[in-house]
C-alpha positions, 0 to 999 in steps of 0.5 A: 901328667905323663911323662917318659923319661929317658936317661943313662950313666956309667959305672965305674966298675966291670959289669958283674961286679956294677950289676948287684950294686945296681940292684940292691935298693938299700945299699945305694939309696944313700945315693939317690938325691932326696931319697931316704930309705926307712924300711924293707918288708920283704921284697917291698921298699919304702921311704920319701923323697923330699923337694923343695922350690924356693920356701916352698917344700914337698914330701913324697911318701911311698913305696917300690918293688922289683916286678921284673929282674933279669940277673943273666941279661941285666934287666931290672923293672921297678913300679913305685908310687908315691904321695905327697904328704901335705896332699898336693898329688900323687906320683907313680913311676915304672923304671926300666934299668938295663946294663951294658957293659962298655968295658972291661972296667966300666958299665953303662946303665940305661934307664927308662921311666914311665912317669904319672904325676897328678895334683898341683905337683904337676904344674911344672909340666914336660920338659922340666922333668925331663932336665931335672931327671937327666941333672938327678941322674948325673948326681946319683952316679956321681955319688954311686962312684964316689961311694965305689972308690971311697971303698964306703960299700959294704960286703952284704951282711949275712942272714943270721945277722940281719936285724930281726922283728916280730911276725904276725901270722896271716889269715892262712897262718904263715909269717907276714914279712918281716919289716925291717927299719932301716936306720939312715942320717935324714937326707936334703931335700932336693932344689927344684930351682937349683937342679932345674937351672934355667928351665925352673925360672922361665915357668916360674917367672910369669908368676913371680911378674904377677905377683910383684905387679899386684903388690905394685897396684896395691901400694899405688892404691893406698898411696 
């Protein structure tokens, strides 16, 4: 299944000062709904997003990079790709960011993705990924502003205090990158059911009628 996701929110801060934050993964991951961040190897970023529906729950497991960032005119592209981990599918995305500011005091971000999503984790088909995305975006603003007036955002650490690891040299004898742990609370799965609200239950209830049906058939028959 592919998709095109279409979404926008707003930074509460002046466009020089929403811009970094914006960019830097690891600062503003803890924001991202069912996202934990686990480790940085170089410009690469990797984690999971956790979902679930009802009792049933999936782990993506994956990573991204930045293939296009624009400091002058605030664009920013990111391809990340993804699986889930109990073998039900793949996902890959590309997220176009682009910011504007709408006041002196407030930055509006738009944010365009281009979804791939193969396996049974595409069952949920158009339309509900597109409520589900827009509902994630409002909560990760929310979150992201929250974080900004809670002052919780802190100033960059400096290079040489930056945790260190272990590099290997390559076949042509420079340093790999070094991969860098980071070390995050577990984050919550994200509910399908309760982001998608309305839309989640009319693609489900056909099954769930199915369902309660053959149990009523069954218990007929041993009656």
């Amino acid at each position: 299944m592919a998709e095109q996701l279409i979404n926008e929110f707003t930074v509460n801060r002046p466009i020089e000062e929403a811009w970094p934050l914006i960019t830097d993964v690891e600062r503003i991951a803890p924001c991202l709904p069912g996202a934990e961040l686990q480790e940085i190897e170089g410009e690469t970023y990797r984690g999971v997003v956790k979902v679930k529906l009802g009792a049933i729950s999936s782990q993506f497991k994956g990573e991204a990079h930045f293939i296009e960032r624009d400091d002058v005119n605030y664009r920013a592209v990111i391809k990340g790709a993804g699986r889930d981990t109990g073998g039900r599918g793949n996902a890959s995305a590309e997220i176009t960011a682009q910011a504007e500011a709408l006041s002196p005091t407030s930055t509006r971000v738009a944010v365009t993705t281009d979804l791939h999503i193969t396996g049974k984790v595409a069952q949920f088909g158009r339309g509900i990924m597109g409520d589900v995305s827009s509902k994630l975006m409002a909560q990760f603003a929310d979150n992201l502003n929250q974080m900004i007036d809670d002052d919780v955002l802190s100033e960059p650490v400096a290079p040489s205090e930056q945790p260190t690891a272990e590099t290997t040299p390559t076949a042509d004898g420079a340093p790999s990158p070094t991969v860098r742990k980071i070390d995050g609370p577990a984050t919550e799965p994200i509910d399908l059911m309760e982001v998608g609200g309305s839309s989640i239950v009319k693609r489900v209830a056909p099954a769930i009628i199915a369902i309660v049906v053959l149990l009523f058939l069954l218990r007929r028959r041993r009656h």
